[in-house]
N, C-alpha and C positions, 0 to 999 in steps of 0.2 A: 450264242445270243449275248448281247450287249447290254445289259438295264441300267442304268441310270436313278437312283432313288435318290430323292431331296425332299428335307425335311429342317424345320429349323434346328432342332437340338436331338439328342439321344437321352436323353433324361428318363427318369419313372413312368412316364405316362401312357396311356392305350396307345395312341398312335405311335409312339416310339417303339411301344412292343412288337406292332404288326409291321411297321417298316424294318423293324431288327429280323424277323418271321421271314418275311419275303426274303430278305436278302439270303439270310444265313440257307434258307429252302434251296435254292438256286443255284448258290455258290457249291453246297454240298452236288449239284447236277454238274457240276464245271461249266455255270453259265460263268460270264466276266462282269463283273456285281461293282460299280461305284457308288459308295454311300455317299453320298455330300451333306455336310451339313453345315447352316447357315451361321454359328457359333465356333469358336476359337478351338484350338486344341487345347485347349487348358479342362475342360471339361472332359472326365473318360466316360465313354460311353456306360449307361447304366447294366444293361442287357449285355451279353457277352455275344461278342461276333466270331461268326466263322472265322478259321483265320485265311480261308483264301476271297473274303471279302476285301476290296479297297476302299479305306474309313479315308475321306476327303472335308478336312473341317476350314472351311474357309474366310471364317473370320470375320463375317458385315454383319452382326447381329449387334451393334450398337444402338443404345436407349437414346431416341431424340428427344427435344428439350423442347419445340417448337415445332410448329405447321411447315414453316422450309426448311427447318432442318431436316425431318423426319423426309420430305419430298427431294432431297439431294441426296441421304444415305440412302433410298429405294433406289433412286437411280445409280448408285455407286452397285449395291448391293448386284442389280440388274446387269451393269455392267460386266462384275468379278463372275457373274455365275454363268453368262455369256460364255467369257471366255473360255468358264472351265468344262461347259458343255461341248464346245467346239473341240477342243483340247480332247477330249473322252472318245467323242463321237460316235455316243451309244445307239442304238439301234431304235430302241424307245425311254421314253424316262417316265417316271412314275414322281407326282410330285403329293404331299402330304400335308393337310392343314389349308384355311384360307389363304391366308396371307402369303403364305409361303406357293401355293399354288397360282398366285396373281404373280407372283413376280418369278416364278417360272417360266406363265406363258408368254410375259413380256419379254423376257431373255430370248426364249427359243422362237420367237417370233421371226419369221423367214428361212429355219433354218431346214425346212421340211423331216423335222423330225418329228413321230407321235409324241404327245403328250398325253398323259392317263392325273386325272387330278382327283383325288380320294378326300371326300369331308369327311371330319375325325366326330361329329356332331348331328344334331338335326339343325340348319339350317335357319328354319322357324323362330331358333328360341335363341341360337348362339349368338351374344352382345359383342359384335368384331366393329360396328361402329358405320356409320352413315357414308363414308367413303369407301371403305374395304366394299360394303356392301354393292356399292356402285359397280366398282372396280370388277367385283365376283361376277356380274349381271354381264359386265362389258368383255373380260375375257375370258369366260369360261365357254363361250362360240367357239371358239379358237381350238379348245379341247378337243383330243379323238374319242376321248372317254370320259367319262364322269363317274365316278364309284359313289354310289350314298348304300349306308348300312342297312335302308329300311323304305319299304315301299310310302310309308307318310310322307315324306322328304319331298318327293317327285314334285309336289305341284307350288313347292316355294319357287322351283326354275321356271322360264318364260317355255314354250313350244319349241323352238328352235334347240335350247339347251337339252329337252328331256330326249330328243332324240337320239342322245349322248349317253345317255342315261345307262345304267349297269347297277344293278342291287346285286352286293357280294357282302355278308355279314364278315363277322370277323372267325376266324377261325380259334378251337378250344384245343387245347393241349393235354392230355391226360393228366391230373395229379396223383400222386402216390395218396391212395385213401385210407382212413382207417376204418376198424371194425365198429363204428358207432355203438353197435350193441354191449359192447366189451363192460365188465362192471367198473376198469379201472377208470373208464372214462364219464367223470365226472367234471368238469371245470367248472360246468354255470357260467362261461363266458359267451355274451353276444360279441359280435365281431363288426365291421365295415371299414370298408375301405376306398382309398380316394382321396383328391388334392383338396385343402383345407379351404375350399374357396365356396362361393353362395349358391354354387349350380349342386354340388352335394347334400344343400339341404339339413347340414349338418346340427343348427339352430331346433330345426322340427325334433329330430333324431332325439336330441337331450331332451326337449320336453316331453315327447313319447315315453321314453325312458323312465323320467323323473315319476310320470306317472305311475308305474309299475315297479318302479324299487323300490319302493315303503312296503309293497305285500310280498316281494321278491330279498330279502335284503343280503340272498346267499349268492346275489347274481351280478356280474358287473360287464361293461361295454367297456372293449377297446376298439379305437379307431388308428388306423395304420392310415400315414399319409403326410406330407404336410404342405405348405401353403401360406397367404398372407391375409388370410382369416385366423393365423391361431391364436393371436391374442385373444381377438374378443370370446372365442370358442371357449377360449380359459378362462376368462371373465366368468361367461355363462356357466361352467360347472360350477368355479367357484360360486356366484351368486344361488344355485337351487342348491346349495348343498351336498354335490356330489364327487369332491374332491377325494375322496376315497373309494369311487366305485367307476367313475370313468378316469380312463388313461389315455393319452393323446402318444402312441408310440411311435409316432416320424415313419421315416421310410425304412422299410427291410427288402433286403435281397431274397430273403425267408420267408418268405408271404405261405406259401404251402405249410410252413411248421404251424403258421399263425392258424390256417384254418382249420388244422392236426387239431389243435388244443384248443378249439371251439365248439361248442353247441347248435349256434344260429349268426346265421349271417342276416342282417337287415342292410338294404339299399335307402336311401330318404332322398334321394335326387330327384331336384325339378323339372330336368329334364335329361335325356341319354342318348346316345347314337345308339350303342352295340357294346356294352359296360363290359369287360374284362372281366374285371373283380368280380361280378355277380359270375358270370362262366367259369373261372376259374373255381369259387366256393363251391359251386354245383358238382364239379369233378372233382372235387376232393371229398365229396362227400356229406356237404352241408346242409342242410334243411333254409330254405331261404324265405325272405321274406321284402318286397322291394314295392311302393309307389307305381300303381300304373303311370308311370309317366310318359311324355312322351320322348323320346320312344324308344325301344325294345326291348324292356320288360316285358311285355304283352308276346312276343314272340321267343323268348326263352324261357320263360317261367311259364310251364302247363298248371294251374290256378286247381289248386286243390288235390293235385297229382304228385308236383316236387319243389310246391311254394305257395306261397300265399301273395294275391295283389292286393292290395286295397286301392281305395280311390287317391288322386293324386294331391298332397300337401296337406291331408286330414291327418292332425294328429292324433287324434282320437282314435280311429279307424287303425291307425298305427300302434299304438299301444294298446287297442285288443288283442289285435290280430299278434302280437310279440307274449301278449296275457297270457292268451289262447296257449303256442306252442312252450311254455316255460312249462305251463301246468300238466303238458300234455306228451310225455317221452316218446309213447308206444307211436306216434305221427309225429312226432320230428325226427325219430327211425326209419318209417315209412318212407317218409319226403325225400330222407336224406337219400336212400338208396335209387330211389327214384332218378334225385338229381344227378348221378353218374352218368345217365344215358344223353347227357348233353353233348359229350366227347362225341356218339356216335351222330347225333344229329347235325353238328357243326363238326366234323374231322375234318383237319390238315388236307388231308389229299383229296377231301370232295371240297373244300373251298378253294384250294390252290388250282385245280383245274380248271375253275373260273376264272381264275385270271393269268393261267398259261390260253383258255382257250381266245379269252380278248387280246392278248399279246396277239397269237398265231394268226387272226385276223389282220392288226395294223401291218405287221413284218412281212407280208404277200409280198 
């Protein structure tokens, strides 16, 4: 089998982790795995690749200045990615992200090959901008497949589209846990994690916070992640006073040590597709806490079992519910044990069959 994966960058982010997933999954089967990406080789990929994956960085990920410039490097971009699909001549390609999936299906247009196009978001809420959005409408027909992480999603597409339609969450990965009970482990650190940008929420997250560290004051929040929100983010601690109790720790390769040496995990985001980070704390161990937003906190997080939801964007409701499990060890023990069973409910090879079994379909 021949896949084809395009995506614009390999960076920190969820989507870049499930496209590094897929490929390296495959590769390890002796499928013939071309990553493409729409960014220069100058950038190494974040996530480590198989090494019998082929990393194809192809360079049109230039910033336009204007309405035609932007409209001549898409079609440049549309061009280069043509050719290098024809060049490949994979069997099916998978492509990742909006933007990135509009100008997939314009490249491969005619060329009878499937296309499988994956939103990294919900749809509903993601700000991609009044064109892109056209654009999503206009070729996403053209798709064999349409991947969204969550049955909400479905009804932002027209009839025609949903017939395309496939819900495949993201797959969890086991992490190395620790014994939360253990007496050594003390930190009193809350944790979150995520790109420093307004869809995290990260604004609410300190005032929740702020709330609760004057009767907490053995307890402090790091957030792992960054972004072109972190000035103001720092502003903001600076202004409540909490430059000694929140840290802004950028990106780590070490995200598992990060949840090792944590307490609680809280999510504050506006909205989600199929959040990583929340999966990932869960398998490591964590006692969580996240925003019913929409969406998929409500489908990972069993409420009261191996997390807490609150209502979405109430800080208030937020710094209870964080009040709650600071106060309360014996159930953030509980929770936490709990949340290990998410590996089983999302495993690798029960989400990968979904989408060897959409593959095994288009390749007939």
């Amino acid at each position: 089998m021949r896949i084809s994966i395009i995506i614009y960058s390999l960076g920190s982010g969820g989507a870049e982790r499930v496209a590094t997933t897929l490929a390296n999954y495959w590769a390890a089967k002796h499928w013939e795995i071309n990553l493409m990406v729409l960014q220069d080789g100058l950038n190494i990929p974040f996530y480590e690749l198989h090494s019998d994956v082929s990393y194809h960085p192809l360079g049109v990920s230039c910033k336009s200045a204007n309405l035609l410039q932007a409209i001549s490097l898409n079609i440049h971009r549309v061009r280069v990615l043509r050719a290098s699909i024809l060049n490949l001549s994979p069997d099916v390609i998978i492509s990742f992200m909006c933007e990135t999936n509009v100008i997939t299906l314009m490249a491969s247009a005619g060329l009878g090959i499937p296309v499988i196009v994956r939103e990294a978001n919900d749809p509903r809420n993601e700000p991609i901008g009044r064109i892109w959005q056209v654009l999503r409408r206009l070729t996403y027909t053209s798709a064999k497949s349409v991947i969204l992480l969550n049955k909400q999603s479905l009804n932002y597409f027209s009839v025609s589209i949903r017939r395309q339609v496939e819900i495949i969450p993201n797959a969890v990965n086991a992490f190395k846990s620790y014994n939360y009970c253990s007496d050594t482990h003390i930190s009193k650190t809350i944790v979150s994690v995520g790109r420093l940008v307004r869809q995290k929420g990260y604004d609410i997250l300190l005032e929740a916070f702020n709330l609760v560290a004057w009767r907490n004051p053995d307890w402090t929040l790091r957030i792992y992640g960054d972004g072109p929100l972190r000035s103001s983010i720092e502003a903001q601690i600076k202004a409540l006073g909490l430059s000694d109790r929140v840290y802004l720790e950028g990106v780590t390769k070490n995200i598992s040590d990060a949840y090792r040496s944590s307490d609680l995990f809280v999510m504050s985001s506006r909205f989600e597709g199929f959040p990583n980070s929340l999966c990932e704390a869960m398998a490591a161990g964590l006692p969580v806490i996240s925003f019913d937003c929409p969406t998929g906190p409500s489908v990972i997080i069993r409420h009261g079992i191996d997390g807490l939801l609150v209502p979405q964007e109430d800080t208030w409701a937020l710094a209870e519910a964080m009040e709650n499990l600071i106060a309360d060890r014996d159930r953030r023990e509980a929770f936490g044990e709990k949340a290990k069973e998410v590996t089983l409910r999302f495993s690798t090879p029960q989400i990968m069959s979904k989408w060897e079994e959409i593959i095994g379909r288009l390749v007939q």
